[in-house]
C-alpha positions in Angstrom: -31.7 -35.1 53.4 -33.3 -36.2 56.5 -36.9 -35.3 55.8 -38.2 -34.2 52.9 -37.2 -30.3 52.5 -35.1 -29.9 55.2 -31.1 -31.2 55.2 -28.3 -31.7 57.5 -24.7 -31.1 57.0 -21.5 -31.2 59.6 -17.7 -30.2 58.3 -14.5 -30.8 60.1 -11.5 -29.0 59.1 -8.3 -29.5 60.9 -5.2 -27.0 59.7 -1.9 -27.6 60.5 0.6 -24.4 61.3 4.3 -25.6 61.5 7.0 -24.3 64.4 9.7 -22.0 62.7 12.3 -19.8 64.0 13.5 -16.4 62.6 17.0 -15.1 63.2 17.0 -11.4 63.5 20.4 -9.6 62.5 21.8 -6.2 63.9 24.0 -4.3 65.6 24.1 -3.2 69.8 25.4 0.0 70.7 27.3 -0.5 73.8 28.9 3.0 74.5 31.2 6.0 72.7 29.6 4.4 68.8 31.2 1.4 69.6 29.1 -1.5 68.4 28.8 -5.2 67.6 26.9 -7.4 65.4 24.1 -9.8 67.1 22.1 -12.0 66.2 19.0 -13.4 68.4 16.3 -16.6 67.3 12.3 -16.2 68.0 10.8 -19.3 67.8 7.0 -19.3 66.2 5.4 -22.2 67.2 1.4 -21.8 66.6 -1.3 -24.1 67.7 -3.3 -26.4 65.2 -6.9 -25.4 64.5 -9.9 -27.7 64.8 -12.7 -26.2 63.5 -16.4 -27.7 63.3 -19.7 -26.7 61.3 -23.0 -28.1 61.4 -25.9 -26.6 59.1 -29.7 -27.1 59.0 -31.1 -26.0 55.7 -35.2 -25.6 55.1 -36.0 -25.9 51.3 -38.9 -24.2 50.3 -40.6 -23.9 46.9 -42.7 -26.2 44.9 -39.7 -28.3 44.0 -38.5 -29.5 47.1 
């Protein structure tokens, strides 16, 4: 509380999204329905979020 009625507040929150890679399976057509199998890797690799909150709150009522 930092006067009477009225409080502060600040949150931090840090989340942590991890790198992974996907293989993806299928076939190319290359010409007269001949095909082959291939395979190709994506890579995800997301940022980390940092996220900060500050509040001011005003009590009112008799109680406060």
């Amino acid at each position: 509380m930092v006067h009477h009625g009225v409080t502060l507040g600040f949150e931090y929150d840090y989340v942590n999204l991890e790198s992974k890679t996907h293989t993806l399976n299928g076939a190319v057509a290359i010409c007269c329905g001949i095909s082959f199998p291939a395979s190709s890797q994506i890579r995800v690799d997301p940022d980390a979020i940092h996220s900060v909150n500050a509040r001011l709150t005003f009590l009112f009522g008799p109680n406060t």
